[in-house]
C-alpha positions in Angstrom: 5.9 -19.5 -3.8 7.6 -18.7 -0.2 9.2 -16.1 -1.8 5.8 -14.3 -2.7 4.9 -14.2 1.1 7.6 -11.6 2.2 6.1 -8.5 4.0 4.9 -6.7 1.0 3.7 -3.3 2.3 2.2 -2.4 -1.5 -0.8 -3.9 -0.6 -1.4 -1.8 2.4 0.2 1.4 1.1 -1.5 2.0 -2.3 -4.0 3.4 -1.3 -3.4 4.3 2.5 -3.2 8.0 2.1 -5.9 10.1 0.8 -7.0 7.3 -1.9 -8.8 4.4 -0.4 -6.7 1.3 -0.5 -6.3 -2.1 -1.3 -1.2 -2.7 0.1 -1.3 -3.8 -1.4 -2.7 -5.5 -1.0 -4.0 -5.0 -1.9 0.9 -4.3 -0.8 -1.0 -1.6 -4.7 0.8 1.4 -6.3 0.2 5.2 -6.7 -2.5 5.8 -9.2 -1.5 7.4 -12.4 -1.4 11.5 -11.8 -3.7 12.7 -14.7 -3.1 16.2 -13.9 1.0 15.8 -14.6 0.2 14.3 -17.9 -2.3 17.2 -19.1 0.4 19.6 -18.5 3.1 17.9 -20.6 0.1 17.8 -23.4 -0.5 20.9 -23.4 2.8 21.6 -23.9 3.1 19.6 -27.3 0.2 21.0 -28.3 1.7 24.3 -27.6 4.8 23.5 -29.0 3.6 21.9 -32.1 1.3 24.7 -33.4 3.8 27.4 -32.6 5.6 25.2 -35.1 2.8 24.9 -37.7 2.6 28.7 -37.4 5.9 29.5 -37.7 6.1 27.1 -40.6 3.2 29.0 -42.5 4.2 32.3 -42.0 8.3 32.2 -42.1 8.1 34.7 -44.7 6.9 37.9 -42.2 9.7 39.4 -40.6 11.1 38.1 -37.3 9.7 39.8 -34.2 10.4 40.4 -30.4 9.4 37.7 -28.4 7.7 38.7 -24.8 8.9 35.6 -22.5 6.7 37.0 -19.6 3.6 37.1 -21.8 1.4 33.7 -21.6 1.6 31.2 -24.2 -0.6 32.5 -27.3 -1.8 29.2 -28.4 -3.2 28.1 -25.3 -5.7 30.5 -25.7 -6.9 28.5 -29.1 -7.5 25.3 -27.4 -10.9 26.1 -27.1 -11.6 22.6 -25.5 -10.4 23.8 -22.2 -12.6 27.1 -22.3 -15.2 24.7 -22.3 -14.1 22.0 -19.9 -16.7 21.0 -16.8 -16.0 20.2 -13.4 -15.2 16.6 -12.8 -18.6 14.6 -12.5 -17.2 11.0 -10.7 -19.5 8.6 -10.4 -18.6 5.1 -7.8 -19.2 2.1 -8.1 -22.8 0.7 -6.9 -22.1 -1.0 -4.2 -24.9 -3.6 -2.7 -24.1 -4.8 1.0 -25.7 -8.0 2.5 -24.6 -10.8 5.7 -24.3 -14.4 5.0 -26.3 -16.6 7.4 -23.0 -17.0 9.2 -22.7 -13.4 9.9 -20.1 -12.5 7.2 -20.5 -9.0 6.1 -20.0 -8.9 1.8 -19.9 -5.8 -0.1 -20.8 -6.5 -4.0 -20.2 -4.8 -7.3 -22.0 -6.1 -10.4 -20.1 -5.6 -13.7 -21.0 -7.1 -16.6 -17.9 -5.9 -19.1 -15.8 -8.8 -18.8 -17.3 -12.5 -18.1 -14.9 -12.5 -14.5 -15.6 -12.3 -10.8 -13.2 -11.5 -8.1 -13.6 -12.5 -4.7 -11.6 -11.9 -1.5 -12.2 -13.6 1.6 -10.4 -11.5 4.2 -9.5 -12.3 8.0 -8.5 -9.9 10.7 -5.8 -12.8 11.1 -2.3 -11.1 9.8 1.1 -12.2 11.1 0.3 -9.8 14.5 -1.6 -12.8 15.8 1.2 -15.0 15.6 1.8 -14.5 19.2 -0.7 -15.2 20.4 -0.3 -18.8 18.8 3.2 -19.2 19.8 5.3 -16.4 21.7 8.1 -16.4 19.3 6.1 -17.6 16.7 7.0 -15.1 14.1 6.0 -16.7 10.7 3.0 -19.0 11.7 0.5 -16.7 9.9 2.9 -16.4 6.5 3.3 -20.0 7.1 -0.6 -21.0 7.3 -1.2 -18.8 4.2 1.3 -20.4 1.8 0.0 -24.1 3.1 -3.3 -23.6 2.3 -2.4 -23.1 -1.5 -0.5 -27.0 -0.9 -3.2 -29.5 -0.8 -6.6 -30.3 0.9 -8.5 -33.4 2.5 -9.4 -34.6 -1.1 -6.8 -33.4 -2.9 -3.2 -33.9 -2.7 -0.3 -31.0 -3.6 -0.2 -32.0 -7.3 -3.9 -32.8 -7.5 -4.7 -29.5 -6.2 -2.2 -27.3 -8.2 -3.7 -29.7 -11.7 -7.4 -28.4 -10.4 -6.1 -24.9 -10.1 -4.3 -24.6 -13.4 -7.0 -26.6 -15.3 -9.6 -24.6 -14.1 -7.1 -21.2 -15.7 -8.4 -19.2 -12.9 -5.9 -17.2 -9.7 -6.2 -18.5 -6.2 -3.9 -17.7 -3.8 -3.7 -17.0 0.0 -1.4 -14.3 1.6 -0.7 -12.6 5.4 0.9 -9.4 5.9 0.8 -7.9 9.5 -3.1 -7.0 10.0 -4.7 -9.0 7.6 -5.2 -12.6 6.4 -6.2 -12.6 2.4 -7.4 -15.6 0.4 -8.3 -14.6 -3.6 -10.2 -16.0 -6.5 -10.5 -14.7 -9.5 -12.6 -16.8 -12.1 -14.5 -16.8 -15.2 -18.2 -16.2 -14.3 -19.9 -19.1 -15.8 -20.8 -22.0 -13.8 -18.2 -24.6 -15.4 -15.6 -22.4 -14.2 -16.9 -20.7 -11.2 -18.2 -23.4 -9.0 -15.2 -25.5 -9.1 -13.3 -22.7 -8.3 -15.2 -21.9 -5.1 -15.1 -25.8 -4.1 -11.4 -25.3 -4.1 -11.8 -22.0 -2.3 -13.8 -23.5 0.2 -11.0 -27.1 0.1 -8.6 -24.5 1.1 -10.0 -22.3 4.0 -11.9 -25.6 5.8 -10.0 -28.9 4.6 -6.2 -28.0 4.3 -3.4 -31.1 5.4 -0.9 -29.2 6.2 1.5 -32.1 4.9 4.3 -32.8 7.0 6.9 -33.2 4.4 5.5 -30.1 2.6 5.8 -28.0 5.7 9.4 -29.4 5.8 10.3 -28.4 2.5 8.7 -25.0 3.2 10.6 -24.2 6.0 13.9 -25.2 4.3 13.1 -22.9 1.2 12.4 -19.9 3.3 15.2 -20.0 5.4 17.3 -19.9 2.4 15.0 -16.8 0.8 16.1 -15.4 4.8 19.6 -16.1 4.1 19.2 -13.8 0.9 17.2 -11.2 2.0 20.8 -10.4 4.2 22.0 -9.2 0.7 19.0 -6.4 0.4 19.6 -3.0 1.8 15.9 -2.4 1.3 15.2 -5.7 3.3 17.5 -4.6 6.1 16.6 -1.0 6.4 12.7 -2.0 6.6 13.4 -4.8 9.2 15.7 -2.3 11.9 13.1 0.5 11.0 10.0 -1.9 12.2 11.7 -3.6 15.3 12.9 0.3 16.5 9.7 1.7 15.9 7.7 -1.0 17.7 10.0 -2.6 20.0 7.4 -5.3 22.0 4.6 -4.7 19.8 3.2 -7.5 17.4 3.7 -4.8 14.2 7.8 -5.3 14.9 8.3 -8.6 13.7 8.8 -9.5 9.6 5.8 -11.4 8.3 7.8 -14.1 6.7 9.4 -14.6 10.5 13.3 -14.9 11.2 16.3 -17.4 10.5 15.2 -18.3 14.4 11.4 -18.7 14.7 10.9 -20.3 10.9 12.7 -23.7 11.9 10.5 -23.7 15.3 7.4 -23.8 13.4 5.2 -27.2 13.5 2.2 -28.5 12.2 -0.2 -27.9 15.6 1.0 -24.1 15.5 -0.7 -24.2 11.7 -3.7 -26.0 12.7 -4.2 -23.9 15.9 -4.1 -20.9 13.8 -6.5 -21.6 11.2 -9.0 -22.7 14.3 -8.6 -19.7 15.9 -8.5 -16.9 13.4 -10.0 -18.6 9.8 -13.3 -17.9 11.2 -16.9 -16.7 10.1 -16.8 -14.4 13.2 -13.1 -12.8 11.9 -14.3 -12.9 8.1 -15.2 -10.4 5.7 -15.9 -10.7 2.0 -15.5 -8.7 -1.2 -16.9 -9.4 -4.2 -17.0 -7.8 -8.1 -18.3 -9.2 -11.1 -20.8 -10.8 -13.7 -22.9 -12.0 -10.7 -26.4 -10.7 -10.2 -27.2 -10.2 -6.7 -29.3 -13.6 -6.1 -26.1 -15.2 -7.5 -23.6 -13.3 -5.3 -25.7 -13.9 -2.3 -25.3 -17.8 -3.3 -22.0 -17.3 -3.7 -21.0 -15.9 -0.6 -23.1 -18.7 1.3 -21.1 -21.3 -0.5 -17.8 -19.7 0.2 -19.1 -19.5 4.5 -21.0 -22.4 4.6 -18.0 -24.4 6.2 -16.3 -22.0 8.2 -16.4 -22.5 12.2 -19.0 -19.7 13.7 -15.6 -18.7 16.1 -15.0 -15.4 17.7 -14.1 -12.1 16.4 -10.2 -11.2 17.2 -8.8 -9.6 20.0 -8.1 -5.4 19.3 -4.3 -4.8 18.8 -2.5 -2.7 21.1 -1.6 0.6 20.4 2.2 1.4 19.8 3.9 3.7 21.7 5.7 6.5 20.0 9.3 7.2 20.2 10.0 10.3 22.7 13.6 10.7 21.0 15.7 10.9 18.1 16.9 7.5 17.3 19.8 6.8 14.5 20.7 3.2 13.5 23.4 1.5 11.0 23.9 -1.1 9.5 27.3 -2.1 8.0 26.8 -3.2 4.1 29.4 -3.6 1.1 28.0 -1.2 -1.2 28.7 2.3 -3.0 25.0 3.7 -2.2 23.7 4.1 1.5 19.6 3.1 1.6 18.0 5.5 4.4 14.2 5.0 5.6 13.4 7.7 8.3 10.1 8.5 9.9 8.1 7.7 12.6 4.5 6.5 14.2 1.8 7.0 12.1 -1.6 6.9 12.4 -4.4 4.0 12.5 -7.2 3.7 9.8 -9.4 6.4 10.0 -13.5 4.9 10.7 -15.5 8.2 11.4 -16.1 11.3 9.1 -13.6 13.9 11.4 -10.8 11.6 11.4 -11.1 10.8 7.8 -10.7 14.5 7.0 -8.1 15.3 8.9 -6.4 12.3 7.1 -7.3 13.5 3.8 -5.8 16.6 5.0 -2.4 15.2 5.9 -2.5 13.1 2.4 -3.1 16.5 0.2 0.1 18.1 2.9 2.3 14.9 2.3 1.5 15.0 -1.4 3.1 18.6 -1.8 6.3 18.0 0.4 6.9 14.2 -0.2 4.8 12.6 -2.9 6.8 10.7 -5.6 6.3 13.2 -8.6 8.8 15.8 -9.4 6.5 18.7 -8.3 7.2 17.6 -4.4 9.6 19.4 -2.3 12.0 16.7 -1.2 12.1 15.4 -5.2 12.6 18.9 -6.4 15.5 19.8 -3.8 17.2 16.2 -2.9 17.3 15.2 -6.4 16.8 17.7 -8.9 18.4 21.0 -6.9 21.3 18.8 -5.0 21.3 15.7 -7.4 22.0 13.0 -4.2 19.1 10.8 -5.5 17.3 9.5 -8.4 14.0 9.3 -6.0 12.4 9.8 -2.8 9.3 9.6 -1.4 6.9 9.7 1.6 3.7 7.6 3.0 1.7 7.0 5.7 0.5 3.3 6.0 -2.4 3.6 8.5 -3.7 -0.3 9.9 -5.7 -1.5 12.9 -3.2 0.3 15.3 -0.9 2.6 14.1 1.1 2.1 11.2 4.4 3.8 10.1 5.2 7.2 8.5 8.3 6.6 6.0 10.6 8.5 4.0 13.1 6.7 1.9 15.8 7.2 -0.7 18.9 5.9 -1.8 21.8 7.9 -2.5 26.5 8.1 -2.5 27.6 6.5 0.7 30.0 9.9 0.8 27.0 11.9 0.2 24.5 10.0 3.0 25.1 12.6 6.0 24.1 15.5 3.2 21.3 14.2 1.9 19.7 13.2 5.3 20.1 16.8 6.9 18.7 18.5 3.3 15.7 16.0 3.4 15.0 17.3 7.3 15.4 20.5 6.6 12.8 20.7 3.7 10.5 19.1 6.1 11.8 21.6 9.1 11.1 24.3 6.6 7.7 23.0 5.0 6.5 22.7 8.8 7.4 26.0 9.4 6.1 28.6 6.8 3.6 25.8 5.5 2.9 24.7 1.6 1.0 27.4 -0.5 -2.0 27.4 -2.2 -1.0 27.0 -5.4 0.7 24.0 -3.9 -2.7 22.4 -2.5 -4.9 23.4 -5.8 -2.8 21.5 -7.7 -1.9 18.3 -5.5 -6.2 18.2 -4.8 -6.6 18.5 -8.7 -4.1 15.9 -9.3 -6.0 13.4 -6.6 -9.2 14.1 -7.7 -8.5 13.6 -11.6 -6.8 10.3 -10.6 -8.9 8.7 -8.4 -11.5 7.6 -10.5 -8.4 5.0 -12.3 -8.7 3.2 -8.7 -11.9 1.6 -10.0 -10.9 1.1 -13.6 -10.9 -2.0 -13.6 -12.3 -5.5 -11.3 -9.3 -6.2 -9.5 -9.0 -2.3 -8.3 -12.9 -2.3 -7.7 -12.5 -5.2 -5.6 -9.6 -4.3 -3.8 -11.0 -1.3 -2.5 -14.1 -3.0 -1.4 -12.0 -5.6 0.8 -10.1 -2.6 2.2 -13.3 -0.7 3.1 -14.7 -4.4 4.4 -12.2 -5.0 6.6 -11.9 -1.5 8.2 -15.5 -1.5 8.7 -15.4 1.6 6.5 -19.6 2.2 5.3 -20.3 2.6 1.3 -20.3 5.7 1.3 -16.3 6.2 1.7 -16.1 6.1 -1.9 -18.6 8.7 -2.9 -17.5 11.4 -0.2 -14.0 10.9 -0.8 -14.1 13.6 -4.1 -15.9 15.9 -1.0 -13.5 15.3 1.5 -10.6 16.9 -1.1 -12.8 19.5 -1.8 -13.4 20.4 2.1 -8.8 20.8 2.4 -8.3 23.7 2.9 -4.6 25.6 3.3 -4.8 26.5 6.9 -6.5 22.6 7.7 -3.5 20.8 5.5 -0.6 22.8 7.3 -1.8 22.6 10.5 -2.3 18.6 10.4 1.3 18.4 8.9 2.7 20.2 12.1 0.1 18.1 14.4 1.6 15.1 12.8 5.1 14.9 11.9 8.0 15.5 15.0 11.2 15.6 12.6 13.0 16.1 15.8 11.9 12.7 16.9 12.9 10.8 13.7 13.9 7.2 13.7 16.3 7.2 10.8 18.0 4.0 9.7 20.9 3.3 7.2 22.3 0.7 5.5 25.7 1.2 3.3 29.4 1.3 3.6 30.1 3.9 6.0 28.1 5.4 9.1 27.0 8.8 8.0 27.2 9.8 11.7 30.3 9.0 13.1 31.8 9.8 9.5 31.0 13.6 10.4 32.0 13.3 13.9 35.5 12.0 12.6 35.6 14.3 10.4 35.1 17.6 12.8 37.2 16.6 15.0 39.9 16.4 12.4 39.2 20.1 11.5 39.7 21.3 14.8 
């Protein structure tokens, strides 16, 4: 259960570029590319009748065979002659305020007997200062006690109600955002228990001493471990270099130093402070009618304290220099991150663009299929990697830009300069055309999977919630691809990214740096 609470950036990340998203969590992965998985149709289809013909006709003499010419079958499939523009119609979404203030955006669906709620806080793990200066963890802490027991029920009681009931309720903190989720069946036998227990967990937990105890003991050994994850490491030097004092540069989960500092007050005076109506937002999809998810969403307030809204974060200051950092590790692969500040979540129409804009420019040089530049040169061209991959993970301030990969610990040095250089080189001359029609094909044919189903309806919701994002995010965003243009996506790229400036961090066997230096010098 500690475990679950590490810094998962999915939630956040899914659907932080151009997609709306939901880390997340939210944390979240890339939607399925639709377009990628036409063209590898097509060519079965293609392949297949060539076959049928060749099959039916084998007794006609052989004949040249014009490679340049375009595939003859393809002009058979008559289904694509006729093919119409993508049509993509959103979700309806209703928006109302409980008494206490608490904004809600709704979805009615009535496929599936099951509602999803998410009660969301502007309460993540960058508040834990303000609880506690080296109070790294408090947040993480607060949101795995209040799955541990309540004023009426005790830790066994409370995990019986849970698991009789068969429905998911959970609580979780990553670094701008506080998340406690239900998902239930929709009739009243299930669902108002559910939201009693909801409500037990937000207003009423104990915050056992002996559980808090145990807790702490069981995360410092998950701490001890996560030592043994190059991942774990690189992420953790990449976040304290690129934020230095700022709340964004501690873990989540805390450190093998702040975790056995936490105490019971610290838990208490965080749920005062931040589990508030004033803090709270509220998402909500499902076989509810609106009367009933108005009800609902009173029920789920009706006990939290009126409080006050949270303070703004700072903003980060960017680095003004190249920064390079290892970290020793016994391994035959080096694990590399590099990037730098990002950008904050995007509220108004022009800003919202221009990071649609960067999302369609990121998509063509570092997006995780094989048609992006890095894939196609580090891995398929050079073969130093089996992946890598690009994202910007805009929050309240501004989050990181990323690029990661693993590859040969004798190969690290290599593989870093090839990876700059594509970026160097896409910054320069700028992607193409053919480039951007296909990445803004790709994006638009896959976005509609982002609300395939309740759990991705309501996570979007929650993100747009939270951000203060208005209802219409979802319905412009098919507009806002169509309005990238080639000239809009590389200027934003060059507007955005300083390669120059890169904070690159390595984990692995060797230091890819001083390797080379050594190894000059030698040749001299």
């Amino acid at each position: 259960m500690i475990q679950n609470k590490y810094d998962s950036q999915a939630r956040q990340k899914s659907l932080s570029n151009a997609l709306p998203s939901t880390s997340s969590s939210l944390s979240l992965k890339k939607l399925s590319c639709l377009s990628t998985s036409v063209v590898f149709a097509l060519s079965i289809l293609a392949n297949t009748a060539q076959a049928d013909t060749t099959g039916a006709e084998d007794y006609r003499a052989p004949t040249a065979v014009d490679a340049s010419a375009p595939i003859a079958a393809l002009s058979k499939l008559t289904s694509i002659d006729d093919a119409k523009s993508l049509k993509v119609t959103v979700p309806t979404i209703q928006e109302f305020k409980t008494k206490a203030g608490v904004p809600v955006m709704f979805v009615q669906t009535t496929a599936l007997p099951i509602v999803d709620v998410d009660l969301r806080f502007n309460a993540g793990s960058a508040r834990d200062g303000s609880i506690n200066k080296d109070g790294f963890g408090i947040a993480n802490m607060t949101a795995t006690m209040l799955e541990q027991g309540s004023k009426s029920l005790d830790e066994d009681a409370f995990t019986r109600a849970v698991e009789t009931l068969g429905i998911n309720l959970g609580s979780s903190a990553y670094k701008d955002m506080f998340i406690v989720s239900l998902r239930s069946l929709s009739d009243d036998k299930h669902l108002l228990p559910a939201v009693d227990l909801m409500t037990q967990m937000v207003s009423e937990p104990t915050f056992n001493d002996e559980v808090l105890a145990r807790n702490k003991s069981r995360l410092l050994v998950g701490l001890q471990q996560q030592k043994q994850d190059p991942g774990s490491l690189a992420s953790i030097a990449f976040d304290k270099a690129l934020y230095g004092s700022h709340p964004y540069a501690h873990p989540s989960v805390g450190t093998l130093e702040s975790v056995p500092t936490i105490e019971k007050q610290q838990l208490i005076d965080f749920k005062n402070r931040y589990l508030v109506a004033a803090n709270a937002s509220i998402a909500m999809t499902g076989n509810l009618t609106l009367v009933q998810a108005k009800k609902l969403a009173e029920d789920i307030t009706t006990k939290l304290p009126a409080g006050q809204a949270a303070a703004d974060l700072p903003e980060p200051k960017p680095l003004t220099k190249a920064q390079h950092i290892h970290i020793p590790f016994p391994s035959t692969q080096t694990t590399v991150l590099m990037g730098q500040l990002g950008s904050k979540r995007a509220t108004n129409p022009t800003a919202q663009q221009q990071q649609t804009n960067f999302a369609v420019g990121n998509e063509v040089m570092a997006g995780g299929d094989f048609n992006a530049r890095l894939m196609t040169e580090i891995r398929q061209n050079l073969g130093y990697t089996y992946g890598i991959s690009g994202s910007m993970n805009p929050m309240l301030a501004r989050g990181p830009y990323q690029i990661g990969f693993s590859t040969r610990n004798d190969k690290a040095r290599a593989a870093i300069d090839a990876s700059l250089e594509v970026i160097d080189d896409t910054l320069e001359k700028g992607v193409t055309q053919d480039e951007i029609r296909l990445t803004k094909d790709n994006l638009k044919n896959s976005f509609p999977m982002g609300f395939a189903s309740n759990a991705g309806i309501n996570g979007l919701l929650g993100m747009m919630n939270f951000y203060q994002l208005p209802n219409t995010y979802l319905a412009d965003y098919v507009n806002r691809i169509d309005q990238v243009t080639l000239s809009g996506v590389n200027k934003t790229l060059r507007d955005t990214l300083t390669p120059d400036d890169f904070l690159i961090v390595t984990v692995g066997q060797d230091d890819p740096w001083k390797k080379t230096e050594a190894t000059t010098k030698a040749t001299k």
